[in-house]
N, C-alpha and C positions, 0 to 999 in steps of 0.2 A: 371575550375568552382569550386566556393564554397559555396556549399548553403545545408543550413542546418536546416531542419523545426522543430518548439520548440512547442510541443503540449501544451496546460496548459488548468488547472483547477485550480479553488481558490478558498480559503476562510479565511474569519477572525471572529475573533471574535468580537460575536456585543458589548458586555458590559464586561467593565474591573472593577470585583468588587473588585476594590480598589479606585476606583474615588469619591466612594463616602465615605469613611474610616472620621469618624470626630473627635471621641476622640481616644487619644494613643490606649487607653487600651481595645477599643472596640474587639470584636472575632469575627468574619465569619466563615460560616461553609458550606464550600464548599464542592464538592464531593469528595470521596473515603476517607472519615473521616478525613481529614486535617484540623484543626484549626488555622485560619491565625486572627493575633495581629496586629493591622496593627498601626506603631510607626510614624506613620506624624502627624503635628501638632507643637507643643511649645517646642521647645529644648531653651537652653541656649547655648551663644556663646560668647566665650572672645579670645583676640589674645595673643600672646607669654609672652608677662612679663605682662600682666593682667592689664592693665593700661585701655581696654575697655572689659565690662563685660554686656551684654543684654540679651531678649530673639526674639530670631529666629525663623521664619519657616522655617518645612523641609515639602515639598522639597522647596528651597531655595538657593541662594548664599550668599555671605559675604556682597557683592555692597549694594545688596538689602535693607538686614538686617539694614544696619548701615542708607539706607537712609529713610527703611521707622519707625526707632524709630528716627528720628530726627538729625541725628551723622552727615552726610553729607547733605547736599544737590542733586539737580539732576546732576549724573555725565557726563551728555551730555550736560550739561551748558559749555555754551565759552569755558575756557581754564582746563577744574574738569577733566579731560583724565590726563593730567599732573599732578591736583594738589592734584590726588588721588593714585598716582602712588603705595605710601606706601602699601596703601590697598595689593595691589598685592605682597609685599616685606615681609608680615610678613606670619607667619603661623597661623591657629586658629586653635580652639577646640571647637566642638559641643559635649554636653552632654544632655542624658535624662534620666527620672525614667519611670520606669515603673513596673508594679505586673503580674503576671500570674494566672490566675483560675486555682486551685486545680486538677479540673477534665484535664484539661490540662498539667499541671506539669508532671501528672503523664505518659502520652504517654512515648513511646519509642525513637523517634530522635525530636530534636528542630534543626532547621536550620533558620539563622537571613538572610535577600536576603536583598541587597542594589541596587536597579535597576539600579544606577547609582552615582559614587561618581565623582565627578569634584575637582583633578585628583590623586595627590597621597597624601594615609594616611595610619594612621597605626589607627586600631580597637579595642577596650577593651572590655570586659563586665565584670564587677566586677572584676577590676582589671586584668584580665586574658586578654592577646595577644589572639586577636584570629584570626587576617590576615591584611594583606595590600592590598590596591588596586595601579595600575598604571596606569590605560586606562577610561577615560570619557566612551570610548562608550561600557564596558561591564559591565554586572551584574555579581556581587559579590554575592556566597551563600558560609555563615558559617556555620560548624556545631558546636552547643554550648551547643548538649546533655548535661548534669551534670553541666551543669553551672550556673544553673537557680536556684535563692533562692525562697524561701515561699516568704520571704517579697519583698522588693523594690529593682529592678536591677537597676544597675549604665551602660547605656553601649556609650561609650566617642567616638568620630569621633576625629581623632588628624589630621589635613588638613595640609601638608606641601606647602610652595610657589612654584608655578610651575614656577616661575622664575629663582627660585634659583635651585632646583631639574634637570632644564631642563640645565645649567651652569652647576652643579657639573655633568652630565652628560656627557657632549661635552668634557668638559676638561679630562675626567677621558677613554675618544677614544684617546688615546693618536698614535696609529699604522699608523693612517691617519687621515686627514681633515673631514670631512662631510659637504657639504658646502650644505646652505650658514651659514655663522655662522651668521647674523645680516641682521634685513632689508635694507632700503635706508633708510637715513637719514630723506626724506622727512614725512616717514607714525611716526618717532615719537614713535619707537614701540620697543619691549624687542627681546633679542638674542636666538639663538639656541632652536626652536618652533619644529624644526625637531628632534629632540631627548626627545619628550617627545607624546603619546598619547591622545590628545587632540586638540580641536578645531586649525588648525592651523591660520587661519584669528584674534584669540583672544589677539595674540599677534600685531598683528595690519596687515594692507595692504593697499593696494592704495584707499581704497573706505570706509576704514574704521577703527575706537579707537583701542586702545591697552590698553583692557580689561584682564589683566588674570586672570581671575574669579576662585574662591574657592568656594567648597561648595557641598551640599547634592542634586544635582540638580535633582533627579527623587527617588521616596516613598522608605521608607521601612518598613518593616515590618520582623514579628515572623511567622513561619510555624510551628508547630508540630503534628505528625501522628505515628499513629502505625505499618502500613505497607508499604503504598506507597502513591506518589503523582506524579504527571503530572505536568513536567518542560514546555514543548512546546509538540501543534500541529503544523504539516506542512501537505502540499497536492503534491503530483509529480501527473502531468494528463498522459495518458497515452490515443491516438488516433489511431482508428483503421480506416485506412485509407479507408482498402476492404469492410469492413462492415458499415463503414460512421458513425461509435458507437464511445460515450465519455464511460470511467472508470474516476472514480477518486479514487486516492492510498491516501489514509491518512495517516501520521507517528504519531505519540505518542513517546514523551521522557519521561520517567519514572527515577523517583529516589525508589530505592525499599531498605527498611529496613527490612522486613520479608517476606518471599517467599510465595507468594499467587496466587489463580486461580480465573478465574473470566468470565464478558463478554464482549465484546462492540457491541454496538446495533448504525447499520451508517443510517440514512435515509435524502433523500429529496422529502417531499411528495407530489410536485410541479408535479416532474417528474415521482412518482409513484416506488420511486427504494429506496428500503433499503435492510440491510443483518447483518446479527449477527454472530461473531465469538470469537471463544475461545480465552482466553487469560491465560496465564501463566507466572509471574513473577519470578525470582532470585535473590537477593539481588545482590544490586552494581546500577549504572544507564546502561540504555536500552533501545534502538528505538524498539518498534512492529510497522509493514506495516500492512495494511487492503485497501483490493481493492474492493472498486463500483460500480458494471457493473447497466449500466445505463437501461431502460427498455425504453426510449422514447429517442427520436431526443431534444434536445438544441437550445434556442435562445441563439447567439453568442453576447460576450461583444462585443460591436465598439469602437475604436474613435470617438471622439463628431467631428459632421459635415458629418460620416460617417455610425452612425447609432444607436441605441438604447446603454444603458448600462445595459444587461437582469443580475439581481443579485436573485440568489434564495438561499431559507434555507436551510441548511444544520444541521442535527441534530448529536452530538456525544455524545452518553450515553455510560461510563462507569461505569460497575456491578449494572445497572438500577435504578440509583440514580437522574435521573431526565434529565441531559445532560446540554451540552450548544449548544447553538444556535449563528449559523456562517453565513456568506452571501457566497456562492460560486457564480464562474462565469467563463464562456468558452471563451478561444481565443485561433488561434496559432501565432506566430511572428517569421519571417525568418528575418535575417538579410544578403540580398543577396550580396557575392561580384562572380561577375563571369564578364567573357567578354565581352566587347561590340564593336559591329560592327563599325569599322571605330574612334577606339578609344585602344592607347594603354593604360594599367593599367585595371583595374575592376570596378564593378558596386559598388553602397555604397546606398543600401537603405532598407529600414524596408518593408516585409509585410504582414499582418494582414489578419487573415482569407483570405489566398491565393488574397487580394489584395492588390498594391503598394499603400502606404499611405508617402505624402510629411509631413514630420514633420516640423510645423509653428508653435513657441515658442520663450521661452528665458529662461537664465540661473535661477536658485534661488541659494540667499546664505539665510545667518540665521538672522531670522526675526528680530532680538533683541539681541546686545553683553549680556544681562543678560538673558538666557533660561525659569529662571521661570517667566520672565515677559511676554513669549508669550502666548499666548489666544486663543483660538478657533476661537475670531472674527477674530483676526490678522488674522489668516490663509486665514479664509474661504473668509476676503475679498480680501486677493489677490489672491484666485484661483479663485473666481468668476470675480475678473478685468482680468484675465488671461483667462478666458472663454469667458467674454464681447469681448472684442480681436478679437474672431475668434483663440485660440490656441488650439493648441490638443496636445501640449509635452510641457513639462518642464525640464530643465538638473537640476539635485540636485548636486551643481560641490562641487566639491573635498575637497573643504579649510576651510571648516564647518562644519555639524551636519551630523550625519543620524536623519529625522525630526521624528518627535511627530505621534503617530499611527493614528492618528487623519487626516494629510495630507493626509498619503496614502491613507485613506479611503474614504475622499473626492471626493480625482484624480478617484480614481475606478467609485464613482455614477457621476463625470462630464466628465468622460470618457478625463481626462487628462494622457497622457501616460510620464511614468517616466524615464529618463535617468540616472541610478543613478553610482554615481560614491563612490569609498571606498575612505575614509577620507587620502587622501596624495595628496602634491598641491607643486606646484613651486620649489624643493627641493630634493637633496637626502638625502637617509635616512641608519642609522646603519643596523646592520644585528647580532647583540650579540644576544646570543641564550634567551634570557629573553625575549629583544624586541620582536622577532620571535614569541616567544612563546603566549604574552598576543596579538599578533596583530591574529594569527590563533584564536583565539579564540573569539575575536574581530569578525571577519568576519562571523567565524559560527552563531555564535547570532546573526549577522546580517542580512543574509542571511536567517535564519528558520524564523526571525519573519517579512520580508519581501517579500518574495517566493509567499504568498500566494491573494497578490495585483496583480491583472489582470493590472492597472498600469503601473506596473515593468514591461519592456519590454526589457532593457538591462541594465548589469554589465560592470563596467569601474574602471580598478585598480585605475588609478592617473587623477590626472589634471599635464599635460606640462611636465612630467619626462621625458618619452621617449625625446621630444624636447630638453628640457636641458641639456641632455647628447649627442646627436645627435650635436646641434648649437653649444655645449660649452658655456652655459650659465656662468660657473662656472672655466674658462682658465683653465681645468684640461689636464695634458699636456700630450703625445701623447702615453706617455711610460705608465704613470697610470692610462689611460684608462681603457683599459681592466680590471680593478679591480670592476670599479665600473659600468661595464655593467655587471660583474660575480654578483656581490652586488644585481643590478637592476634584473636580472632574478633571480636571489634567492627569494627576494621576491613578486614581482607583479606572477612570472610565477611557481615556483617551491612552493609557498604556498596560495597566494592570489588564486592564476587561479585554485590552484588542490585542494583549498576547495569548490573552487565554483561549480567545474563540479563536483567533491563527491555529494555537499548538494543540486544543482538546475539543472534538463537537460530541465527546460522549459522554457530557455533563452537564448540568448547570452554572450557569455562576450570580451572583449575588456580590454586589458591590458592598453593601455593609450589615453586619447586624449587630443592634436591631434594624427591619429597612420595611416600609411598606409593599417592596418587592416592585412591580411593572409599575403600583401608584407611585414610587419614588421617581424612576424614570419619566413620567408623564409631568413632574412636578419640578424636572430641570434636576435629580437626582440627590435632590435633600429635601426632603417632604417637609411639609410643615410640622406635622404629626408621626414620624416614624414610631411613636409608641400606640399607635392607633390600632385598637384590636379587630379593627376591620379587617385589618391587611397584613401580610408579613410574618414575620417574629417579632416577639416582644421579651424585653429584660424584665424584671419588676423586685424590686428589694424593697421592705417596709418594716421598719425594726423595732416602732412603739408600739403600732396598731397590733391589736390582738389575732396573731396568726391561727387561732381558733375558729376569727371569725370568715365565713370562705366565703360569704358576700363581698368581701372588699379587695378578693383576686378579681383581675382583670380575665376575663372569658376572652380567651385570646385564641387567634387559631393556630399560634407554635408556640410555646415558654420555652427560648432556647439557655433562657437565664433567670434566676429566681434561688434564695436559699436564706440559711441562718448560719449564723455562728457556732462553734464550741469547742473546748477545748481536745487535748490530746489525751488518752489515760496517763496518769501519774510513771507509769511502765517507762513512757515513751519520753517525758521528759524528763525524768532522772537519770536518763543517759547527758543529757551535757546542761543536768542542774546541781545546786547543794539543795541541801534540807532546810537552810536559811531563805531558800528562795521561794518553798513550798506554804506560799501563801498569797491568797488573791489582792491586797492591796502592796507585796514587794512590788522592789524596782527590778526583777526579773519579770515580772506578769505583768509589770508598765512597758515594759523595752520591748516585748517580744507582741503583744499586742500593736498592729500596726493599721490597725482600724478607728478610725477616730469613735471613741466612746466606746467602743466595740466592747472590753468587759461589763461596762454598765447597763447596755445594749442587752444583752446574754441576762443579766440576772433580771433585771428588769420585765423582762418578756416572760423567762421562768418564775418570777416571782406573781405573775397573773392568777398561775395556777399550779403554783405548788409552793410548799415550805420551804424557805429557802436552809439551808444547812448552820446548826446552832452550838453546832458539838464546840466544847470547854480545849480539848486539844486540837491544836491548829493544822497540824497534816492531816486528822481527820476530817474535820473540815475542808481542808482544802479537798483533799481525794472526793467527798460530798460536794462539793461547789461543780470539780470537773464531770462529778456523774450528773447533778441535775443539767448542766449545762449540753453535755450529747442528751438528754433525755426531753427536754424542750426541744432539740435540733428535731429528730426523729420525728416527733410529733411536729411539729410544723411543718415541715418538708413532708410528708406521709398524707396534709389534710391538704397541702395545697396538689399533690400530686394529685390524690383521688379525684380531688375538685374538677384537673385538668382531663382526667381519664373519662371521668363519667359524660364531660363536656362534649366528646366527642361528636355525637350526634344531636346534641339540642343546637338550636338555634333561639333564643331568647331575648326578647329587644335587640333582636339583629345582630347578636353577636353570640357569639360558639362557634362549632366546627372546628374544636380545639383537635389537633393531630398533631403534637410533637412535645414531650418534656424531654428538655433537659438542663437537671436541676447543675448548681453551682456551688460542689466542684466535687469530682470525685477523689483526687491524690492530694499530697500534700510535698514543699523545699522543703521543708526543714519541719522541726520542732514546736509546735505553737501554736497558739486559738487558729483557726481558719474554718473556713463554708464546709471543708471536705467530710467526705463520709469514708475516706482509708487513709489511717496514720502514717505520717511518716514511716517507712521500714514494711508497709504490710498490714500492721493490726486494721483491724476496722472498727470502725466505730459502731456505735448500736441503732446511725441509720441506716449503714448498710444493710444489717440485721434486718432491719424493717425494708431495706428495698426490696428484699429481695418478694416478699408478701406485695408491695403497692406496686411491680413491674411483673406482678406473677402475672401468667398468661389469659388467667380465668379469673376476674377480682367481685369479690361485691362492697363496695361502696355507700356508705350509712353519711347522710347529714341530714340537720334539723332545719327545717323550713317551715317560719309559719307556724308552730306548734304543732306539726308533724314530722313523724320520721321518715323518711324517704330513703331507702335503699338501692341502689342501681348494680345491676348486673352487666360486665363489662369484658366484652370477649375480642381474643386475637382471632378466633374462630370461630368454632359454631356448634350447638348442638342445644335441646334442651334441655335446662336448669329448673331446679327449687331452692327456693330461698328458706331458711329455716331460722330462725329471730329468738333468743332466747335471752333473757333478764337474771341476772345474776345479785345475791346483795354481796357487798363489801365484805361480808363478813363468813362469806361460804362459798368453795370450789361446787356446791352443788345447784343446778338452776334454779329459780325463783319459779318462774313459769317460764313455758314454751310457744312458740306461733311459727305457722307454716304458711306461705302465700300460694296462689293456685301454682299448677304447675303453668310455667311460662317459659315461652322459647327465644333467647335473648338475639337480640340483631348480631349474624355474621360481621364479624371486624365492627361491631359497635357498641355504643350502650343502650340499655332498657331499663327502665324501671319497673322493679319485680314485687316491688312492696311497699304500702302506704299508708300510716296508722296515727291519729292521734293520741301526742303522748302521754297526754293528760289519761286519756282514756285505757292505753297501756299501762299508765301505773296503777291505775283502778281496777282495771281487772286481773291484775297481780297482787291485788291484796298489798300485802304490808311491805311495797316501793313507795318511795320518794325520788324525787331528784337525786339527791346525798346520797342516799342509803345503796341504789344500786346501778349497775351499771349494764348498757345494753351489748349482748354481743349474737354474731350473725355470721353465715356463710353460706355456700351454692353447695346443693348437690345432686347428684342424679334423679329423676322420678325412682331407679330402684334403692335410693340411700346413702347410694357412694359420695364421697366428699371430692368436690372437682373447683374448689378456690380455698384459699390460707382459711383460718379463721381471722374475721373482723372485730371490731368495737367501735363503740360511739360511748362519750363520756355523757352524762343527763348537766353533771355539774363540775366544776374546776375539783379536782384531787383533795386540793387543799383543803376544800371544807366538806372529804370526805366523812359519812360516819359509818362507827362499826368495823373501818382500816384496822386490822390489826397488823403486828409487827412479823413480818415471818419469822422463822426457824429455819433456814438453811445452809446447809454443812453442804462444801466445796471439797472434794479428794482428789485430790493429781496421783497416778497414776505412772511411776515411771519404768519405762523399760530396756531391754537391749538397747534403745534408738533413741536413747534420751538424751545423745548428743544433737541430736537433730531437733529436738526439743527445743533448746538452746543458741543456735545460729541457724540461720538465714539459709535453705538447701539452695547448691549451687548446681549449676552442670556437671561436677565431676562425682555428685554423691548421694543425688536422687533423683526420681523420674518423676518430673511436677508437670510436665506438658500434654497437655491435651490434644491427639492429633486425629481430624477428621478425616471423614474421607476422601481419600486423592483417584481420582478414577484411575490410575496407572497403578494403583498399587499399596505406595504409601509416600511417606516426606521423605524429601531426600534434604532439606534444609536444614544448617549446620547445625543452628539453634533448636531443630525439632531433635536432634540425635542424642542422646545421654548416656552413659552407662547404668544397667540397672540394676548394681546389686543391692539397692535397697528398697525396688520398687514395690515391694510388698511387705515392708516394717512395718508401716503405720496403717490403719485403718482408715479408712473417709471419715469418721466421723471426728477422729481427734486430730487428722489433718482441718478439718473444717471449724474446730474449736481453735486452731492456732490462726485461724484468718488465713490459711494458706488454698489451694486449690486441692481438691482430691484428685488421687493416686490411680482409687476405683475408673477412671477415665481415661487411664492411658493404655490398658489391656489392650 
């Protein structure tokens, strides 16, 4: 057995005062007398031999820069990936002025904090070196005491090409390989991504450009103080099982310049529990712990579907300066692997406040190859399509960002729970003690300022390493193995895993997925079989075999990856196509396709079971190509879900106990075929449509076994269900005949099978069926009638050699109104009310992103916000 319970408490902080920083040179005057300058705003930007010279926002990229003073065009236009390639080949230089107030000058340390540089530079201020960075995802603090003039500082970002940096690096491992050194040819993309600290998807992948972006991509700003100042709060919870009592531990990172004593005053007034205690600084930096014994009983955060998301305030006043104000929140999350009866390997599932919860989601990658073009709305609409769904997890996978504070803070109030994984994907990676060095520290900043997301429910070193070394992704032959499994436990295990259990014990972690989980551990931490459905998570892609057939999914006990192909609506890529291009053998459907065979893949599989598209005009066709192609995704993804859902509780040749989808991928970079089920921009595609019916909370589940039909009824909860079966032909909305199974009462949090009928025998006694002729459909509903799951289907035969299909008749009317500007762009913060906000036990949100203006929040209706793929409006009342 190995089961291991993660108490937790959290909180974050509700307001980042730096969000709203407008001019350079403006001061804030935060607690413990810190004066922060905060340098966002109008920099100037020119590349290597000065031949382009503008000015820039920070925070900002290069991309950006150049397209939004006019320099390029949109580089997601047709073939601007290629024909901007340069962009990414040179180096630039960001400069700004700025002045310092007197009364600030004179303080005792000045430190300059870069939250984020994308990726490597070298720093000046007035001329003077004052550091380099290497790693996108850490914050950079200078000290630039004595450097600071009366008048106007000069302080220069010198941005080297992560192209060229990530090359002169590979080449300069000269001891061994590091493979892979290059993508496939197909994705179009730059070399050696694994030797550099940064987005690794940015250099390109099968779903996505090959952007390698430069730039100030997250604020900065001037700190100066006299004694001290506060780097990071974090929270450890601490559950007393005997006494049924929460604590919450507080941490405090202190940077202390002069040695001082002081207080901190912790309360949340919700619950009636606050405590003040001494504090004592020593110069140098410093974590102080402070623990909260609680004086009342907690409402627990849930999973959405599963129960409220209770968020209260939590106050931290240091030396009674006012304090800041956090949202905490209560959960515990076991990640069980232990035994199971009548099954060799172990259990693989999450549960949450002492109950089993199925994780029903899909993967996210990063919203936008350019970072400062993401948005709040971006976000918030695809966590709310993600909530529309029926989801309660998301995997944040490995080959992109750790996201914007703003995400997690969402996930917490829509009670989306976060797989998150640390930025390493498809590839092995060096082990030079420099790397080592900036990725430890990478992780810790990552980790304090993510800990405190009720969310976050488990840590995951990589995406597919352990695999890739396991399968031989990479023919590394048998003798120099062992090098690079010593390599791979160095760092996922010997510094990834033992910062994490240092800085978080209110989670799990997980070195890789896919991972056989404790058997990978036992097996020296790269299983022989990490795709072993005993144990773990499993990926599975299979793109000839016929995704109809659900005998040749793997009965796995987590699918944290698994999907198909499809294109985007015609909508979405005639924004950066011609009408030259609107055809599935151009060399725009070649270029932007970055899946090896991936179009042929798509028709091939739809071509099983349906007509494929014959029409004489070529954009109708083509528009027919894109729809067959979401329309095979839908159905494929829909039968292997069901497959996974129904799995739940069987155990069959020792394998089931399936407890987690999530299918691949939910969003989409740019333009273009990919796994996702939401387009670029918001649309969704129609299997989202369909998720939201296969992640509904009450499902019934239809597949052919054997020459019977089997039906399973498949509950997040509980009560008693009737299945009700009814036979339709092709050729009429009215039933063929009816059947009802007894009434049956379906396993709480499981599956049952409610209905079981030979079909042969079902078309006989329906009279004038066939296979062809008609088609079965099914759902749950109360012993009194009521309907309490989607409606279902089960096809008898492929589409294609449907009889009796007639063509419909249907007439589409749009509708436009006062608000039929919002019809037409993207609502933003300033001109509707799209956000969903739960409930906060204190009250309400006070976060900046929850706050809107509403005077439009009652134009649109739900249902026509819900036809534009947006979130309803009806939810924000």
């Amino acid at each position: 057995m190995n089961r291991v319970v993660w108490s937790f408490a959290c909180f974050y902080l509700l307001e980042v005062p730096f969000l709203d920083s407008a001019l350079a040179s403006e001061v804030k005057r935060p607690s413990l007398g810190v004066d922060i300058i905060s340098l966002n705003g109008k920099w100037q930007l020119m590349n290597s031999n000065s031949s382009v010279s503008l000015s820039a926002e920070v925070p900002g990229c290069v991309h950006t820069t150049l397209q939004r003073q006019g320099f390029i065009s949109d580089p997601y236009y047709r073939f601007n990936d290629l024909a901007y390639r340069w962009i990414s080949l040179d180096n630039w230089t960001y400069t700004t002025l700025f002045s310092v107030p007197t009364h600030v000058r004179g303080k005792g340390k000045a430190v300059l904090v870069f939250e984020g540089v994308d990726t490597v530079s070298t720093i000046s201020l007035n001329g003077v070196t004052i550091g380099k960075t290497d790693n996108m995802f850490r914050r950079y603090d200078f000290e630039v005491t004595g450097l600071l003039k009366d008048e106007e500082n000069v302080l220069q970002v010198w941005v080297m090409s992560a192209v060229t940096y990530a090359s002169q690096r590979s080449h300069a491992h000269t001891e061994y390989r590091v493979p892979p050194d290059c993508p496939p040819p197909v994705q179009k993309g730059e070399c050696h991504v694994n030797f550099i600290r940064k987005a690794q998807s940015s250099f390109s992948w099968d779903w996505g450009p090959s952007f390698p972006t430069l730039g100030i991509w997250k604020g900065v700003r001037l700190e100066v103080f006299n004694t001290s100042r506060v780097l990071s709060y974090t929270t450890s919870p601490k559950y007393d099982s005997e006494h049924s009592s929460w604590n919450v531990e507080v941490e405090l990172f202190f940077d202390v310049f002069v040695a001082s004593k002081g207080l901190v005053h912790l309360s949340i007034p919700l619950l009636q529990s606050e405590a003040e205690f001494q504090l004592s600084l020593t110069p140098g930096q410093s974590k102080k712990s402070f623990v909260l014994q609680l004086n009342q009983s907690v409402s627990l955060w849930w999973p959405f579907g599963h129960g409220e998301q209770f968020l209260y305030y939590l106050t931290i006043d240091v030396n009674l300066e006012g304090g800041e104000t956090f949202n905490v929140a209560f959960r515990t999350v076991e990640l069980v692997q232990e035994p199971i009866p009548s099954s060799p390997g172990l259990s693989f599932y999450f549960r949450i406040n002492g109950k089993p919860i199925f994780l029903k989601g899909s993967n996210w990658i990063p919203v936008h190859a350019f970072q400062d073009q993401v948005t709040t709305d971006m976000i918030t609409i695809l966590l709310r399509s993600a909530q529309k769904a029926n989801m309660n997890a998301l995997r944040v996978w490995g080959g992109g960002v750790y996201e914007q504070d703003i995400f997690y803070s969402l996930c917490d109030m829509y009670g989306i729970m976060i797989w998150q994984d640390f930025m390493f994907a498809c590839a092995l990676y060096p082990t030079e003690k420099d790397f080592i060095q900036t990725v430890r520290e990478e992780v810790t900043q990552q980790v304090r300022r993510l800990k405190s997301h009720p969310s976050v429910v488990i840590w995951s070193g990589n995406n597919e390493n352990e695999a890739a070394i396991a399968t031989d992704w990479f023919n590394i032959s048998v003798a120099a193995r062992p090098l690079y499994v010593k390599d791979y436990v160095n760092l996922y295990v010997e510094n990834i895993r033992d910062i994490v259990l240092q800085e978080d014990s209110t989670r799990p972690f997980l070195v890789s997925s896919p991972t056989n989980g404790v058997e990978s551990e036992k097996e020296g931490w790269v299983a022989k079989d990490p795709y072993d459905p005993h144990y773990g998570d499993t990926h599975y892609y299979s793109y000839y075999k016929d995704c109809w057939d659900w005998t040749a999914f793997p009965r796995t006990r987590f699918a944290s990856e698994y999907g198909f192909q499809s294109w985007p609506s015609l909508s979405t890529l005639s924004k950066v196509s011609v009408s030259s291009d609107w055809d599935f053998s151009s060399n725009f459907s070649a270029h932007r396709q970055h899946h090896e065979d991936g179009n042929q893949q798509m028709l091939k599989q739809a071509e099983l079971h349906y007509i494929l598209p014959n029409s004489t005009d070529p954009v109708q066709k083509y528009r027919d190509t894109i729809y067959i192609t979401q329309v095979m995704q839908a159905q494929c993804v829909k039968i292997q879900t069901e497959f996974y859902r129904h799995s739940r509780s069987d155990i069959i040749e020792g394998k089931g106990h399936t407890m987690g989808t999530l299918y691949w991928q939910l969003n989409d970079i740019w333009q273009g075929p990919s796994w996702s089920s939401v387009e670029f921009g918001g649309k969704w595609k129609m299997l989202h449509y369909w998720a939201t019916d296969f992640y509904a909370p009450i499902l019934s589940a239809g597949v052919e076994d054997k020459g019977d039909l089997l039906i399973y009824g498949v509950s997040d909860s509980h009560s008693e269900k009737l299945s009700g079966v009814r036979l339709h032909s092709w050729s009429s909305f009215n039933a063929v005949c009816s059947l009802e199974s007894n009434v049956t009462k379906i396993k709480a949090g499981g599956s049952t099978l409610v209905f079981q009928h030979s079909i042969s025998a079902l078309l006989t006694q329906c009279g004038n069926c066939t296979r062809r002729s008609c088609i079965v459909a099914f759902h749950l509903s109360s012993p009194e009638g009521q309907l309490i799951s989607p409606h279902n289907h089960i096809f008898l035969s492929s589409p294609r050699y449907a009889e009796g299909l007639q063509k419909p008749n249907i007439t589409v009317r749009t509708i436009h109104s006062h608000t039929h500007h919002l019809q037409t762009h993207p609502p933003t913060l300033d001109n509707s009310l799209i956000y969903y906000i739960p409930k906060i036990m204190s009250g309400r949100a006070q976060t900046k992103a929850s706050l809107t203006q509403g005077r439009f929040a009652r134009a649109i209706s739900a249902e026509e916000w819900m036809a534009r793929q947006r979130c309803s409006i009806t939810d924000c009342d």
